[in-house]
Each structure stands twice: as C-alpha cells, then as structure tokens.
C-alpha positions, 0 to 999 in steps of 0.5 A, spaced: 834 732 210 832 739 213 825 737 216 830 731 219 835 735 221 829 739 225 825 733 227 833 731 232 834 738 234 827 737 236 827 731 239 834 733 243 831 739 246 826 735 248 831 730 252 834 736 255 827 739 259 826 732 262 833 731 264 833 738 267 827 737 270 829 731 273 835 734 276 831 739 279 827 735 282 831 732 286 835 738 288 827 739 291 827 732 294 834 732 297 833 740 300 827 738 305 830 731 306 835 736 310 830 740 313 826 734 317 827 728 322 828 722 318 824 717 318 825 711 323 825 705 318 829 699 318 833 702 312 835 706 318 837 702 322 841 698 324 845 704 329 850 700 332 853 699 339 858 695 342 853 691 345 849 690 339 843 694 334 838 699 335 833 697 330 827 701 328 821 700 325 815 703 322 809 698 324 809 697 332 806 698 338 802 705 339 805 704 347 813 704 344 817 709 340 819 704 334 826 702 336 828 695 339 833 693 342 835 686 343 828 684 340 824 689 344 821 695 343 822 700 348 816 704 351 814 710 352 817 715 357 812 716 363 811 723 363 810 728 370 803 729 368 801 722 371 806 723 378 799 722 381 799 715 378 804 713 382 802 716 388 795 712 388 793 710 394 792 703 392 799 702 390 801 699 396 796 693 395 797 693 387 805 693 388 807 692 395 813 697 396 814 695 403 815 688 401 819 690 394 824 695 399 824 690 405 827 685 399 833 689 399 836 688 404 839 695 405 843 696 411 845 703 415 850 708 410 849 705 404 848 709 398 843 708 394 841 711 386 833 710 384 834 710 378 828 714 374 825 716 381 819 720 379 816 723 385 821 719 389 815 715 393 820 709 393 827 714 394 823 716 401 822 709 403 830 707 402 832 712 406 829 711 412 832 704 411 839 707 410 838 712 415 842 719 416 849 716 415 846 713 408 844 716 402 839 717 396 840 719 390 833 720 386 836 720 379 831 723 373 831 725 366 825 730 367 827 736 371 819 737 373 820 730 376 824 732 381 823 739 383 817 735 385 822 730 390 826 736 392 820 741 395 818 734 398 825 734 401 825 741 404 818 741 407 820 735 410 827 737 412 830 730 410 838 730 409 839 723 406 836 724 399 839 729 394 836 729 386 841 728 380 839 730 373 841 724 368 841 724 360 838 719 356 845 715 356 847 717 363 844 717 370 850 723 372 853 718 378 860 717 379 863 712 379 864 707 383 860 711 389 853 706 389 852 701 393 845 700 390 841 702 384 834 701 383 829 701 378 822 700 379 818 701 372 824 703 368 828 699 365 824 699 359 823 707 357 830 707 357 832 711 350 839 708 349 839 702 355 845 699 352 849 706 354 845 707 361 846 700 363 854 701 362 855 708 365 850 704 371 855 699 373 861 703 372 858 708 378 857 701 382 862 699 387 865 692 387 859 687 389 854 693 388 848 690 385 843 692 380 835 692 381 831 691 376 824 692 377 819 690 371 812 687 371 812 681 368 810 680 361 809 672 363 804 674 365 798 675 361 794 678 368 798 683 369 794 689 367 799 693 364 800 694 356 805 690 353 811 695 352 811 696 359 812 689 361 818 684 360 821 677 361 825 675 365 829 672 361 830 678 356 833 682 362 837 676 364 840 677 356 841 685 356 844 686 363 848 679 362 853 682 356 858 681 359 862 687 357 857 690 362 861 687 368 855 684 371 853 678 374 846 675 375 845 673 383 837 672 383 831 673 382 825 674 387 819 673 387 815 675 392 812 681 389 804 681 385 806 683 379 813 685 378 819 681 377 824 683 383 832 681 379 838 682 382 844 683 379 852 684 382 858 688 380 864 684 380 868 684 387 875 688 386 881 682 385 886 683 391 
C-alpha cells in the first residue's frame, strides 16, 4: 500500500512539471508574439472597411506588399531612389506625357492635384496649361520626393505649383478645392486605396474629375511587372462604389501603354 501510495505522489508530481512547463511555455510565446509585427496571414485578415476587406497573404507576388484589395495586390511603392526613371529621356515616347496632359482638357485657373507627383515632371506640364491664374498641387508620401519638385520650383521662379505632404489614407487637400486629381502610376501602391479615394473625392468640387492613369494589365505587351499594372475594369469596380460619390465618365485610349480613365464628382443639386 505504501509503495502505491509513493508510486501516485510520484505520478502526480510528474503531472504537475509538465503542466508548469506548458504554462510557462506559453508565457514565453505569448511575450515575443507582443514584441513583434504580426504576421501577415489571411488568419489576420479580413481588415474591414466600408467599402470592403483587405486581405493578406503569405504566398504572393514578390512586386506587391501581400495585401489585396477587391481581389488585387497592391504593389510596392516606387521609391525616391528611382526619381531618375521617371525623368529618362525616353518617356515621352514610351508614354506620351504631352498626349496624356493635352487629354486633359485643362482650362486656364483650374486647380489641380498630382497625386503621387514624384519628381513633378508631369505637375510642370499641368501648370503651364492652367497658367499663372491656376494651380498645381504636387502631392506626395515621400518628403524627398518633393524637396526635389520644390528646389525645381525655386530655380525655376515658378508660382503655380506648391507641394502637399500626404498620408497613406489621405493626400492633405481640402475639401471641395480641386478641380482635377490626377494619377499617373499610382493608383495601384496606394497602401490604404479604399480611405485615399474617399478622402480624394471629398477634396473634388462638384463636377471635378478623378484621372486614373495605369498600364494596362490586358495587355501582356506592356513591359511592366504584374502588380504594377491593372484592368480597366478593376478600376472601374474600386472607384465606382457608390458611397465614394463618383461616377465613370470615359476611358481614353489614345495613350501607348496606359489606360487614361476619368471619373466625375457628382455636380451639387440646386
């Protein structure tokens, strides 16, 4: 009976360690899950929005940050250290900037947002056709970006184009100002699009338009990675929600590469 007795303090007391040990354990695990980024999964997912989910994933595209939007993978930002790629001689002929800014339509005192300006190549462009009366408003996430645009401004004593330091969810314009936003290239990299295209048309007037420039992924000739190109029915689907306010007005196709899609803020009901 004693040899017995022994024999459950025994068995109890070994029960006791691994329980202890397990506990622990987990302490461990739980302290350096909080000491580090999470893991982008779809477990982590979906991150709601009014429009929608973000999704993420762990097998993707090398080009994009693993979190999809409406079925898309957002690509990666271009960053300042490739300014010089979009100032290559060649891009007029690859892209046709004069075609792309004469599709426009700009008028004399109109006031315009470049949204994801870069080096402000095109925001310079825009403000010769809107003249000394207008304005360009060369928005940004990278602050490099546009000290590169403002000592452009300086050097060339050029009055119609300021710089505007956005946010990944909001490009900094006030409402109702913007008669024009453009958006070469960019669309795509936005981090948060669903947020960045509700604060976008908020700073519309009534009848503003909304310019989505994006390679068309349709077509397999186009010499730009995956991610960094999209159909034009993707865009038509993201910026057609309609609690963004925003109504597609066409689609011009005169461009080499790009699609050139317009869409129009709702005119104010008298």
């Amino acid at each position: 009976m004693r040899l017995s007795l022994y024999r459950l303090f025994d068995l109890l007391h070994g029960t006791w360690f691994v329980l202890l040990v397990l506990v622990l354990s987990r302490a461990a695990i739980s302290a350096d899950k909080a000491g580090s980024p999470p893991l982008k999964t779809k477990s982590d997912a979906p991150a709601a929005t009014a429009g929608g989910v973000y999704e993420f994933r762990t097998k993707h595209d090398p080009n994009g940050i693993g979190k999809f939007y409406m079925g898309r993978e957002i690509a990666h930002v271009m960053g300042f250290i490739a300014a010089d790629w979009l100032e290559r001689p060649e891009r007029e002929d690859e892209e046709k900037l004069t075609t792309l800014v004469a599709a426009l339509d700009l008028k004399p005192g109109q006031i315009v947002a470049d949204v994801g300006a870069g080096s402000g190549v095109i925001s310079f462009l825009i403000a010769d056709e809107v003249g000394p009366e207008g304005k360009v408003l060369c928005v940004d996430v990278q602050q490099k970006m546009l000290d590169l645009i403002t000592r452009k401004i300086r050097e060339g004593k050029i009055e119609n184009v300021d710089t505007v330091l956005g946010t990944p969810k909001s490009p900094g314009l006030k409402a109702g100002t913007v008669d024009l936003i453009l958006m070469v290239d960019v669309y795509h990299e936005f981090e948060f699009p669903y947020e960045m295209l509700r604060e976008l048309s908020a700073a519309l007037k009534p009848g503003g338009r909304i310019a989505f420039v994006e390679y068309r992924l349709e077509d397999p000739e186009v010499p730009i990675k995956l991610v960094h190109k999209m159909t034009e029915v993707q865009v038509k689907r993201e910026a057609g929600l309609p609690e963004l306010g925003l109504r597609w007005k066409e689609t011009i196709g005169d461009l080499p590469r790009q699609h050139l899609i317009l869409f129009e803020k709702a005119a104010a009901t008298p």
